[in-house]
C-alpha atoms as a printed R data frame, in Angstrom:
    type eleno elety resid chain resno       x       y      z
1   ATOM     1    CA   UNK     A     1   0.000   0.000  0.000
2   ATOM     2    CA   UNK     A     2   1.369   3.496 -1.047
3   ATOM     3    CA   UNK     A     3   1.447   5.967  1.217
4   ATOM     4    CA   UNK     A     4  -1.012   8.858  0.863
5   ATOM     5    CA   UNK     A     5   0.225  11.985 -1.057
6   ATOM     6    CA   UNK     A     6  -0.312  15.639  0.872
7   ATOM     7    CA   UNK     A     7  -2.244  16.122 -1.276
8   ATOM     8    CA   UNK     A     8  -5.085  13.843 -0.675
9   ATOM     9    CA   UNK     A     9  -5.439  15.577  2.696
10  ATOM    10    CA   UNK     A    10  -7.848  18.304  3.762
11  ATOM    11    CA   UNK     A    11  -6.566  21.890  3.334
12  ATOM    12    CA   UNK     A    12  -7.155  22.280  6.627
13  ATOM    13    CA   UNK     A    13  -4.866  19.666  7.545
14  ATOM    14    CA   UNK     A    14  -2.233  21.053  5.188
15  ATOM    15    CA   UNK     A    15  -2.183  24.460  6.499
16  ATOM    16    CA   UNK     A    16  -1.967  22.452 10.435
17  ATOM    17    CA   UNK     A    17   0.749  20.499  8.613
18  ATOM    18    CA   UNK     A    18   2.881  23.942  7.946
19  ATOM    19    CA   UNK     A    19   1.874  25.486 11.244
20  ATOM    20    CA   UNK     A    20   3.172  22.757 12.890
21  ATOM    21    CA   UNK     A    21   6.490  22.655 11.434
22  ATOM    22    CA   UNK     A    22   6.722  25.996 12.044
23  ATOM    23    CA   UNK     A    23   6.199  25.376 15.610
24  ATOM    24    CA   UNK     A    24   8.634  22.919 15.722
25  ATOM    25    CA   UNK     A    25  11.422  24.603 14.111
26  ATOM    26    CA   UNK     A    26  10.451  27.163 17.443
27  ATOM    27    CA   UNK     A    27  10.629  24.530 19.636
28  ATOM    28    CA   UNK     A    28  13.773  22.906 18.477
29  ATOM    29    CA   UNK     A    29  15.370  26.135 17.274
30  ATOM    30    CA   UNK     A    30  18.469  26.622 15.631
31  ATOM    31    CA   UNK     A    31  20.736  25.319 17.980
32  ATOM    32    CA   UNK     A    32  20.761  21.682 19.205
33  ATOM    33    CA   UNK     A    33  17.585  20.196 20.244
34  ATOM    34    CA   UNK     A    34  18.431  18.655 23.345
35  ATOM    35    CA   UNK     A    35  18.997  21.871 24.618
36  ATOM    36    CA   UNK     A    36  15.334  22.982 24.510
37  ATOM    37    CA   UNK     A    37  12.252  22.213 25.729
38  ATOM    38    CA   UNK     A    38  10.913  20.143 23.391
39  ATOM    39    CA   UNK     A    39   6.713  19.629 23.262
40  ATOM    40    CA   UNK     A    40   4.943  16.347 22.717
41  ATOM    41    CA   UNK     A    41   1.348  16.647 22.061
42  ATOM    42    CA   UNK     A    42  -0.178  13.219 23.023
43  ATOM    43    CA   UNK     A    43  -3.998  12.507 22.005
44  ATOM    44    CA   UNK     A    44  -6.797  10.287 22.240
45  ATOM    45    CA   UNK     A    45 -10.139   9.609 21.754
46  ATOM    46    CA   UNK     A    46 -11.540   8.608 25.424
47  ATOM    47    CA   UNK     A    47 -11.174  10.004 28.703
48  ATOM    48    CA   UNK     A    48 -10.424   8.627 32.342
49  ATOM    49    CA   UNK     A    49 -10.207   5.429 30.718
50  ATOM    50    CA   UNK     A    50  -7.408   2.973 30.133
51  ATOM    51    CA   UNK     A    51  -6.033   4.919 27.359
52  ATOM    52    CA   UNK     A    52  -6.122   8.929 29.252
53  ATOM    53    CA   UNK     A    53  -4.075   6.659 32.164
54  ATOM    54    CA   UNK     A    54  -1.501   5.565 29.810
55  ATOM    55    CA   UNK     A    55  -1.002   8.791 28.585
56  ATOM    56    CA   UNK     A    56  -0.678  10.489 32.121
57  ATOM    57    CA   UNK     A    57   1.504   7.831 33.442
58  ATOM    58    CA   UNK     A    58   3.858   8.422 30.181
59  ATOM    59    CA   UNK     A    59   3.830  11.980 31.173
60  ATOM    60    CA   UNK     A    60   4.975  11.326 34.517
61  ATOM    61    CA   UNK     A    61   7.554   9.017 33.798
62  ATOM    62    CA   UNK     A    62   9.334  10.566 30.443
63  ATOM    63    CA   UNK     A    63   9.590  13.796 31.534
64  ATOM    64    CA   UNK     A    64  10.920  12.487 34.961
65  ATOM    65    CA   UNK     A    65  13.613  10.329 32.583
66  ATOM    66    CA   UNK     A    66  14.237  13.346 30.009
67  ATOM    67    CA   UNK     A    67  14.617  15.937 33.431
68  ATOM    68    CA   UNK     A    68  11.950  18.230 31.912
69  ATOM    69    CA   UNK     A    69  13.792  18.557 28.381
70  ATOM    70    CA   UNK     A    70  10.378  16.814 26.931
71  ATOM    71    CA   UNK     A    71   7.101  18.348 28.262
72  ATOM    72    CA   UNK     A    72   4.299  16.163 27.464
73  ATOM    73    CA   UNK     A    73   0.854  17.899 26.746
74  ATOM    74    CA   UNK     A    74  -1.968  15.698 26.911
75  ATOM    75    CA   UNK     A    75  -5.490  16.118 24.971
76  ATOM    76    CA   UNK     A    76  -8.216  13.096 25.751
77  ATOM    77    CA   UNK     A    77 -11.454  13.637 24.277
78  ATOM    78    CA   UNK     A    78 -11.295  14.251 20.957
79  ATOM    79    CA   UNK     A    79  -9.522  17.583 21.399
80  ATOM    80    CA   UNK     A    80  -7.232  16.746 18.846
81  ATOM    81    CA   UNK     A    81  -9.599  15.218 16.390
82  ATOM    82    CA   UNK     A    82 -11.074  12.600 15.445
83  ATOM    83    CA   UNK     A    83  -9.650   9.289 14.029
84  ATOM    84    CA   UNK     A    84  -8.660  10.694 10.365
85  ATOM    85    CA   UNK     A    85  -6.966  13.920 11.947
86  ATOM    86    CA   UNK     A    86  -5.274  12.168 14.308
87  ATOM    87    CA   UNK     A    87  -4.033   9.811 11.596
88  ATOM    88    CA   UNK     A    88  -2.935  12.568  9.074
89  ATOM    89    CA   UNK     A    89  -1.618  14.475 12.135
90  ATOM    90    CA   UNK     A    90   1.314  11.663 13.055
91  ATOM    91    CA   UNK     A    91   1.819  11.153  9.171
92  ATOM    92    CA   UNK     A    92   2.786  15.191  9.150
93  ATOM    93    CA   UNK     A    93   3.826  15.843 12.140
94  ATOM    94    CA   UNK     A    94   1.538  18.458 13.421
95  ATOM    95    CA   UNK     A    95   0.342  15.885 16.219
96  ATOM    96    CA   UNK     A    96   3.722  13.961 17.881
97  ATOM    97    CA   UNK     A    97   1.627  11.291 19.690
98  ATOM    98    CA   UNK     A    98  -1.728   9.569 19.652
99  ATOM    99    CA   UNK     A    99  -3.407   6.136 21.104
100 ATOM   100    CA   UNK     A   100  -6.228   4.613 20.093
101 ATOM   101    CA   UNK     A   101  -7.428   1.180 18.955
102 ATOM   102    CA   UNK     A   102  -5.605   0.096 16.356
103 ATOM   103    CA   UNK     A   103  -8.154  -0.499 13.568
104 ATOM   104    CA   UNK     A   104  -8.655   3.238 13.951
105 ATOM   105    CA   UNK     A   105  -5.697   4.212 12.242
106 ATOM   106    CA   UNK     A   106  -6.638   1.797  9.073
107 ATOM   107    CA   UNK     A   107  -6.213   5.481  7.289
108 ATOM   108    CA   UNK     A   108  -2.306   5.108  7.258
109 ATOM   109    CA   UNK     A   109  -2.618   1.388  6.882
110 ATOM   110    CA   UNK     A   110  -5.166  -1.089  6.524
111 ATOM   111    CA   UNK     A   111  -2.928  -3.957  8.409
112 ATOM   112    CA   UNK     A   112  -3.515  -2.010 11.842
113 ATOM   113    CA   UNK     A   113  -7.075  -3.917 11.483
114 ATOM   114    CA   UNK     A   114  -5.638  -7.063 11.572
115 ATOM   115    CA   UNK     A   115  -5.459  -6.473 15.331
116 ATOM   116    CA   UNK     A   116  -9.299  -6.542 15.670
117 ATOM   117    CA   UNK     A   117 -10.148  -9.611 13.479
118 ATOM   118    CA   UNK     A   118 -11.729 -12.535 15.570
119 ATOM   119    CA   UNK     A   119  -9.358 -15.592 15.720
120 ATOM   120    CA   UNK     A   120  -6.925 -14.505 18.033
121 ATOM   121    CA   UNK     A   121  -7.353 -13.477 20.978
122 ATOM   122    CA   UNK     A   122  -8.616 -15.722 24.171
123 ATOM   123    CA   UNK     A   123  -8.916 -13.411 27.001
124 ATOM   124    CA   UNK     A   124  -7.130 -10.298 28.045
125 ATOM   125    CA   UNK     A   125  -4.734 -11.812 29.593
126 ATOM   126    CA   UNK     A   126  -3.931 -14.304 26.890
127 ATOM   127    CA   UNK     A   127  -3.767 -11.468 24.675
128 ATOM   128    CA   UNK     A   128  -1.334  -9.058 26.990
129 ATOM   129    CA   UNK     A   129   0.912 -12.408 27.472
130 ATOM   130    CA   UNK     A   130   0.791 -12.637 22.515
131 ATOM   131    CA   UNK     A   131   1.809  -8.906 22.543
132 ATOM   132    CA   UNK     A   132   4.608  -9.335 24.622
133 ATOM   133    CA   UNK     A   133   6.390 -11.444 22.484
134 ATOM   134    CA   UNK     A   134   8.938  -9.957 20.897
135 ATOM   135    CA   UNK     A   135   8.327 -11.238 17.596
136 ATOM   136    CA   UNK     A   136   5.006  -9.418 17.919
137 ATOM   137    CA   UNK     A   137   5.944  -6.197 18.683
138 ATOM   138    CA   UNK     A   138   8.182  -5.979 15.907
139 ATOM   139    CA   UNK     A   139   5.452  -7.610 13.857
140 ATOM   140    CA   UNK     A   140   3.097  -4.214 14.839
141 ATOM   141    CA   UNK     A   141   5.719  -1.934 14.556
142 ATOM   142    CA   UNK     A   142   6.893  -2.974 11.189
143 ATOM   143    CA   UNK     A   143   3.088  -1.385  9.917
144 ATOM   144    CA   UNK     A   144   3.940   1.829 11.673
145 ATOM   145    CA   UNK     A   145   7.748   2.131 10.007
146 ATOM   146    CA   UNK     A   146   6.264   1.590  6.835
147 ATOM   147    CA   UNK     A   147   3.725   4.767  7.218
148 ATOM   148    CA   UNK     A   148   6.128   7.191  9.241
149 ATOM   149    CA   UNK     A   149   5.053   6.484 12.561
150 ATOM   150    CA   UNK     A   150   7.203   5.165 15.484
151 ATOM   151    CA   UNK     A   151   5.141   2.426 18.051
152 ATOM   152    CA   UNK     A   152   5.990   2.994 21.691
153 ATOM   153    CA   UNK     A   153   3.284   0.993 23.287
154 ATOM   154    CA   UNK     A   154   0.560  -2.044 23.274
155 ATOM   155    CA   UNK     A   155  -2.265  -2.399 25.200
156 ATOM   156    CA   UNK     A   156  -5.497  -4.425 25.909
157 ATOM   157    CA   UNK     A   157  -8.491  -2.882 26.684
158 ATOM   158    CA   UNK     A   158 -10.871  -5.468 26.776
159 ATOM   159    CA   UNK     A   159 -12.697  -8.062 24.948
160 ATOM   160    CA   UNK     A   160 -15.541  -6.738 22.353
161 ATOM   161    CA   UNK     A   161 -19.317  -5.628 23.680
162 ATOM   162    CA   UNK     A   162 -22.482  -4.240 22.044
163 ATOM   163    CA   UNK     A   163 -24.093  -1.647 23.942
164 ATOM   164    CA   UNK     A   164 -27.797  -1.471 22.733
165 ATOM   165    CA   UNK     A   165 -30.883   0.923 23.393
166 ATOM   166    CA   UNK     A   166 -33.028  -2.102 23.569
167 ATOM   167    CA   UNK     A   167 -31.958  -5.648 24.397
168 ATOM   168    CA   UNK     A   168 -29.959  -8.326 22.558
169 ATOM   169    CA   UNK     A   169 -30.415 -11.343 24.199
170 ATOM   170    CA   UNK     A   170 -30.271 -13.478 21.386
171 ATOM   171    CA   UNK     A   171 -28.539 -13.719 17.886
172 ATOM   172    CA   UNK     A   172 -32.365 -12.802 15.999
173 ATOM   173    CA   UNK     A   173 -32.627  -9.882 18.047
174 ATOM   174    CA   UNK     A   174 -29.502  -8.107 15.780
175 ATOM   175    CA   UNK     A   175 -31.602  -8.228 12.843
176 ATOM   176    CA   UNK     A   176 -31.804  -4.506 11.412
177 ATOM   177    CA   UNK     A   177 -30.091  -2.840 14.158
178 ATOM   178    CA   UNK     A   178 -28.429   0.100 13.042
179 ATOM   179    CA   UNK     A   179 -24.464  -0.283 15.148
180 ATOM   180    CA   UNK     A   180 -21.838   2.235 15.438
181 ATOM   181    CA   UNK     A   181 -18.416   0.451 14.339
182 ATOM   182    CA   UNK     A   182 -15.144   1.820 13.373
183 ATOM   183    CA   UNK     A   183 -14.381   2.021 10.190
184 ATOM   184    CA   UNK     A   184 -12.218  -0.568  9.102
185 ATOM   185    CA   UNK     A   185 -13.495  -3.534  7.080
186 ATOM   186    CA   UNK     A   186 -13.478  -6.127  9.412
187 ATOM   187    CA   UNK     A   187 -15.836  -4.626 12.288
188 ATOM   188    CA   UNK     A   188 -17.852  -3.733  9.409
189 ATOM   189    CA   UNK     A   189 -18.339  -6.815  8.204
190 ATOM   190    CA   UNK     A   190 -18.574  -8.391 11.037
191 ATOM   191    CA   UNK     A   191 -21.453  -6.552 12.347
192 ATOM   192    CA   UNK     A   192 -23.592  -7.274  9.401
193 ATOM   193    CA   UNK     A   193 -22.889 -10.564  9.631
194 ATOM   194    CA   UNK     A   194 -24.747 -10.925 12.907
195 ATOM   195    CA   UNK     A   195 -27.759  -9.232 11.257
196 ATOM   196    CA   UNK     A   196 -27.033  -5.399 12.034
197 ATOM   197    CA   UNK     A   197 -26.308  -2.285  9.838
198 ATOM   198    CA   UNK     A   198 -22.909  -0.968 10.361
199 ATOM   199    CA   UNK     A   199 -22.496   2.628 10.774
200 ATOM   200    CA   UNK     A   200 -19.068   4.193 10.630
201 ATOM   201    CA   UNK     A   201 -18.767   7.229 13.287
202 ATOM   202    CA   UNK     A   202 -16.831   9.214 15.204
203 ATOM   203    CA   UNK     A   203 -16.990   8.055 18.882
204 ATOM   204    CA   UNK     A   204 -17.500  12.112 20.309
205 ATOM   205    CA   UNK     A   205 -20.868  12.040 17.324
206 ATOM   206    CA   UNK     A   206 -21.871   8.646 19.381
207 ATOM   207    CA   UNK     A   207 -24.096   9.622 22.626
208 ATOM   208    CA   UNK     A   208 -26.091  12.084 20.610
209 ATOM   209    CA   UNK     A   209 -27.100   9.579 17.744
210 ATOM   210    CA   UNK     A   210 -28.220   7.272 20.338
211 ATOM   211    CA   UNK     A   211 -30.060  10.010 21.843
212 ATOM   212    CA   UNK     A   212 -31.559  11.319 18.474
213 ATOM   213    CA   UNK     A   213 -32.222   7.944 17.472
214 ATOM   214    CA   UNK     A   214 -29.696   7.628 14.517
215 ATOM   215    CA   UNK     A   215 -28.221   4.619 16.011
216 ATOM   216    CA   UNK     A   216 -29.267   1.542 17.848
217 ATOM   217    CA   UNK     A   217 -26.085   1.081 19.818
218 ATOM   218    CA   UNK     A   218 -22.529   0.831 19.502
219 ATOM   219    CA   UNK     A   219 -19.039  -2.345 19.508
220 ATOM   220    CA   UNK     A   220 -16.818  -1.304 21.873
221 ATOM   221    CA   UNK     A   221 -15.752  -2.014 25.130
222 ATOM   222    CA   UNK     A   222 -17.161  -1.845 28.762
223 ATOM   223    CA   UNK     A   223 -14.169   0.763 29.653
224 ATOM   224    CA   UNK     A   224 -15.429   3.448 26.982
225 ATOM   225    CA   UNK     A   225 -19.017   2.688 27.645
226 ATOM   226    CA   UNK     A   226 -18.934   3.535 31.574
227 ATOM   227    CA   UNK     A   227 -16.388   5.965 31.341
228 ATOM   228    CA   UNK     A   228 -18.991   7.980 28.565
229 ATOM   229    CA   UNK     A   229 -21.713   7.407 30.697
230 ATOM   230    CA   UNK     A   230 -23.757   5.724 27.979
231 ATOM   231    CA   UNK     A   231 -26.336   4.389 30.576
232 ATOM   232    CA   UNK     A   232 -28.663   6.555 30.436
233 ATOM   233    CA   UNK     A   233 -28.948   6.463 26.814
234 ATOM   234    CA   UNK     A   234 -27.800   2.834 26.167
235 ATOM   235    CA   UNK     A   235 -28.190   0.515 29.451
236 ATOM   236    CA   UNK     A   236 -28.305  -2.822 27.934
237 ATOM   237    CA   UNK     A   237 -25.049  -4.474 27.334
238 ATOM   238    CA   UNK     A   238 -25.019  -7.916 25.825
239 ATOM   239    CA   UNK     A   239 -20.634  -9.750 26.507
240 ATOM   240    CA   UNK     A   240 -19.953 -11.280 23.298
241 ATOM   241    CA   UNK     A   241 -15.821 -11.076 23.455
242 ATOM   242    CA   UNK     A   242 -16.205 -11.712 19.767
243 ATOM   243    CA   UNK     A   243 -12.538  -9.953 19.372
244 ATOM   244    CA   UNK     A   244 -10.188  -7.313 21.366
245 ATOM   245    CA   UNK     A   245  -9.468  -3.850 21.105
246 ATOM   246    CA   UNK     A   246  -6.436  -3.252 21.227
247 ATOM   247    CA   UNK     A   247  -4.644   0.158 21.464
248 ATOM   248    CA   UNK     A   248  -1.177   1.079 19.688
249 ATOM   249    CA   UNK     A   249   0.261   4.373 21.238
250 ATOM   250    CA   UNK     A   250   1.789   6.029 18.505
251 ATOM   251    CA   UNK     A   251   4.664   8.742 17.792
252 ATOM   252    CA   UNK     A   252   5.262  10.503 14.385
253 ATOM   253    CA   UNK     A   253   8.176  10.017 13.036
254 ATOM   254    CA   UNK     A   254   8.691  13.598 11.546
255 ATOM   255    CA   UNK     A   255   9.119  14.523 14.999
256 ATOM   256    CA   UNK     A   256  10.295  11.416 16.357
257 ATOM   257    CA   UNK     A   257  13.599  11.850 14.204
258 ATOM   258    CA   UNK     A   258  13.993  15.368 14.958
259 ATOM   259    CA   UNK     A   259  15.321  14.299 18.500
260 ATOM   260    CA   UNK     A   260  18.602  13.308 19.478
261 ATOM   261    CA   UNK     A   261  19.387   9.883 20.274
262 ATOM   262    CA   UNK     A   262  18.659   9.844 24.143
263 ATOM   263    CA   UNK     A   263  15.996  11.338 23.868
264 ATOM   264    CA   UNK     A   264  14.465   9.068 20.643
265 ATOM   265    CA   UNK     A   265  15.667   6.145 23.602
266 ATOM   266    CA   UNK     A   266  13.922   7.289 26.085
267 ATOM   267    CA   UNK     A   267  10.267   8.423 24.300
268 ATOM   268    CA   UNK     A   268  10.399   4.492 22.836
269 ATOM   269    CA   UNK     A   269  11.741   2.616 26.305
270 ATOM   270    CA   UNK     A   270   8.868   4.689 28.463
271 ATOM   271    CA   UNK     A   271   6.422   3.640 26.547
272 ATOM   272    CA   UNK     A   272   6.939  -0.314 26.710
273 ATOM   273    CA   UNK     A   273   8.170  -0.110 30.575
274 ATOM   274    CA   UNK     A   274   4.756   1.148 31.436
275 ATOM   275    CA   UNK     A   275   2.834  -1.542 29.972
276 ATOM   276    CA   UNK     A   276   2.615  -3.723 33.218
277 ATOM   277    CA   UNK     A   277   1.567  -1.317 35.471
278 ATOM   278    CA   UNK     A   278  -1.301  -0.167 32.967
279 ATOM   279    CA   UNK     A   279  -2.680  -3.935 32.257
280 ATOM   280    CA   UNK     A   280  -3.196  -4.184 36.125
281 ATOM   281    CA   UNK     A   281  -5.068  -1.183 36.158
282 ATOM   282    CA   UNK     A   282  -7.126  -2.258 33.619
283 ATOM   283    CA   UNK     A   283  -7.591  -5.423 35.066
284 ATOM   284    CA   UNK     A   284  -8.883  -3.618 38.517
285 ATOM   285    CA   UNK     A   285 -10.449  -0.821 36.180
286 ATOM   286    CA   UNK     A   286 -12.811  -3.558 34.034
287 ATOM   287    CA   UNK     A   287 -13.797  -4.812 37.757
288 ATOM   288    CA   UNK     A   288 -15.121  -1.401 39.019
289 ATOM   289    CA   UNK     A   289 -16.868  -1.062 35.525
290 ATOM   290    CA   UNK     A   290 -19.250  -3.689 35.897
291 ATOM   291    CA   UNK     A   291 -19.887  -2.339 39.077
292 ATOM   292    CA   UNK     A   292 -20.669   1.319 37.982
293 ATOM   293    CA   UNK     A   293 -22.524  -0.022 35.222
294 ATOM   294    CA   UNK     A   294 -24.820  -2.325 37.702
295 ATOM   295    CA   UNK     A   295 -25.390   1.016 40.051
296 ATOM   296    CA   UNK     A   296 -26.559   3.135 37.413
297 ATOM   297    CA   UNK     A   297 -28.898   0.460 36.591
298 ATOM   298    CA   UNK     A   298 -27.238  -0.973 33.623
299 ATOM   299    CA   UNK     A   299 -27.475  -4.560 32.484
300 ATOM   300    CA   UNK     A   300 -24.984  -7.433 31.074
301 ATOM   301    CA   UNK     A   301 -26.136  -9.492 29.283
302 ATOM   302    CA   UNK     A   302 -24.738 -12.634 27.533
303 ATOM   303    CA   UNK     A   303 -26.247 -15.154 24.611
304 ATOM   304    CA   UNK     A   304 -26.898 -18.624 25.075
305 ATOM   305    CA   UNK     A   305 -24.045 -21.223 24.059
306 ATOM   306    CA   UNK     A   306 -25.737 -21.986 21.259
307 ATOM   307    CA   UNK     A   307 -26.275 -18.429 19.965
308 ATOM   308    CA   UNK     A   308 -22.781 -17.551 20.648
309 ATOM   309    CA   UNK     A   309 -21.312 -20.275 19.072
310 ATOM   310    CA   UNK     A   310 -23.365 -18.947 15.637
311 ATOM   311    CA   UNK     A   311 -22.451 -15.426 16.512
312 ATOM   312    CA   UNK     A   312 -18.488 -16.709 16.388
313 ATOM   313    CA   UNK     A   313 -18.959 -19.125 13.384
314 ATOM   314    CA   UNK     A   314 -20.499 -15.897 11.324
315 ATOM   315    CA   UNK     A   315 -18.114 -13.527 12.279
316 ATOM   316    CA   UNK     A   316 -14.892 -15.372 11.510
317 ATOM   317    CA   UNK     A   317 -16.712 -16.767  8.271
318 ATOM   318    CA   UNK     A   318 -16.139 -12.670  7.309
319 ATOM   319    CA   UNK     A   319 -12.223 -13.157  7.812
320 ATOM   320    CA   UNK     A   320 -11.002 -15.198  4.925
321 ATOM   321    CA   UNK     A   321 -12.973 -12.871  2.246
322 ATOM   322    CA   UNK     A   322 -11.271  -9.515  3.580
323 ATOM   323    CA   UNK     A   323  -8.148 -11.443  3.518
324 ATOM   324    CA   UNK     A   324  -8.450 -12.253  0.106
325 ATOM   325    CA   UNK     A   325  -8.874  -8.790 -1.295
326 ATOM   326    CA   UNK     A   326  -5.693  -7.511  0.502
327 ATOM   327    CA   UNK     A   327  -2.610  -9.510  0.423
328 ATOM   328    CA   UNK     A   328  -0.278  -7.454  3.136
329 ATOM   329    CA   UNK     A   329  -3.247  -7.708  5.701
330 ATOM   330    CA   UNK     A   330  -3.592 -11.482  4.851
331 ATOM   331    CA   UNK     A   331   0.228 -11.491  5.972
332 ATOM   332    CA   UNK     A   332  -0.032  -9.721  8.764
333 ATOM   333    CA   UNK     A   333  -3.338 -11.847 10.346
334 ATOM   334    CA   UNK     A   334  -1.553 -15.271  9.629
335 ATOM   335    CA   UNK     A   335   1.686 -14.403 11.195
336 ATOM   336    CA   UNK     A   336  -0.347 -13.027 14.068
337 ATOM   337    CA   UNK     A   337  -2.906 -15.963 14.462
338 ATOM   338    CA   UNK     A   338   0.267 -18.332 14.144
339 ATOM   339    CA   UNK     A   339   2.000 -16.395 17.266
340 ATOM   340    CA   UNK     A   340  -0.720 -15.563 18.962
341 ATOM   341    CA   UNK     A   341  -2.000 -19.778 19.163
342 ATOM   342    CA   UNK     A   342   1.612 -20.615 20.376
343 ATOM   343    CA   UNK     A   343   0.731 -18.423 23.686
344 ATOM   344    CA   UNK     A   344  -1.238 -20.575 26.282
């Protein structure tokens, strides 16, 4: 897959694009960058979630490492853009870091989706113990070299839900409902394979479609569903762990290279070193969830062995056509599936 030209970008992202170099040649200056105060921008989607943590705990603990020389600015909630700005923002270096799940940055390349396909992933903790092999972290960050984007960090945030305005307590109750996804192929496809009508959306546009009505529900994951309050709109959850998000936290390379060596050392060890600490708070964090989401009289739902087993069996029936169409992703999956089934 070629990568995009400039071109094919909003103007609006082209005129951030020059701003921000512009800004950076201020931050770094003239002399040598080390010297300086350099500013890392950090976004995300979510807030006080697993994601926000990561990105306050990196905070803490780089610019303790760098002794101030990086200051770490953080933006949760969208403040940065949605998934498409964020993407073209780490291609041109107008935004120097960004997390999110994976499949949302299917704009630079289409393998990141490969991370979301059913097939691989157990548990959370099965999947935590795959992306700590080494051969799988190189195997993600080989996507983001390719695209100009350095990968300091994997995470798990859970195992797939469906949060619905009405119940789904069984597979016939899909039928017609109209599902936020993200927009790569695979949850796509997936979700209409159960019956439903995949709609591609921003996650801030999300609470006010279900509100309006434009929606039905949304796929995610317990974490953003509590931490968004969608309760009140949404309070019927129905556990189908039918695959993982998992997040990639992400650091343009435009700016990434502009640093000296300690410094390009220290923004790529802080983010793995972390990793621990953050799956145990997510681990703790998914427990208080459920709890929140019981109190504010939400429910949680699952379907019956039988309707789960179809609900898996029509899902990963969606895998091998995707795969077919796109030869690099096909890679990517198999290698993954391969590592991720030697992993108890």
């Amino acid at each position: 897959m070629s990568i995009l030209p400039i071109r094919s970008f909003t103007r609006r992202a082209v005129r951030d694009a020059i701003a921000g170099l512009a800004v950076a040649g201020l931050a770094f200056g003239t002399g040598t960058a080390g010297a300086q105060e350099i500013v890392m921008k950090f976004a995300t989607q979510t807030i006080n979630d697993i994601q926000h943590e990561y990105m306050k705990v990196y905070k803490t603990e780089l610019e303790a490492r760098t002794n101030g020389r990086i200051k770490v600015e953080l933006y949760p909630a969208s403040q940065l853009g949605g998934s498409q700005r964020q993407t073209e923002g780490l291609r041109l270096g107008t935004i120097e870091a960004a997390i999110g799940p994976a499949e949302l940055f299917v704009g630079a390349d289409k393998r990141y989706q490969g991370l979301a396909m059913t097939g691989l992933w157990k548990d959370v903790d099965h999947a935590r113990r795959v992306l700590d092999k080494p051969e799988v972290r190189e195997l993600i960050t080989s996507v983001g070299n390719q695209r100009g984007i350095v990968t300091i960090g994997t995470l798990v945030y859970d195992m797939q839900m469906f949060d619905m305005k009405q119940p789904v307590a069984k597979m016939a109750d899909f039928s017609g409902r109209r599902v936020r996804v993200l927009a790569s192929d695979t949850e796509q496809a997936a979700v209409q394979a159960l019956g439903g009508a995949s709609i591609p959306m921003s996650l801030q546009e999300v609470l006010p479609a279900m509100q309006q009505g434009t929606i039905d529900g949304v796929s995610s994951v317990l974490g953003v569903f509590a931490s968004l309050r969608f309760y009140d709109a949404a309070p019927y959850i129905t556990d189908t762990k039918l695959w993982a998000l998992i997040p990639v936290a992400l650091v343009s390379k435009v700016w990434f290279d502009r640093l000296p060596p300690d410094l390009q050392q220290a923004v790529k060890e802080t983010g793995q070193k972390i990793e621990p600490a953050i799956h145990q708070w997510q681990l703790d964090r998914i427990k208080s969830d459920r709890e929140a989401w019981a109190k504010a009289n939400g429910k949680i739902m699952t379907l019956s062995p039988e309707d789960q087993a179809e609900a898996q069996k029509r899902v990963l029936a969606t895998v091998d056509p995707i795969l077919a169409k796109d030869p690099p992703l096909k890679a990517f999956y198999e290698k993954l599936r391969s590592l991720a089934q030697s992993v108890n």
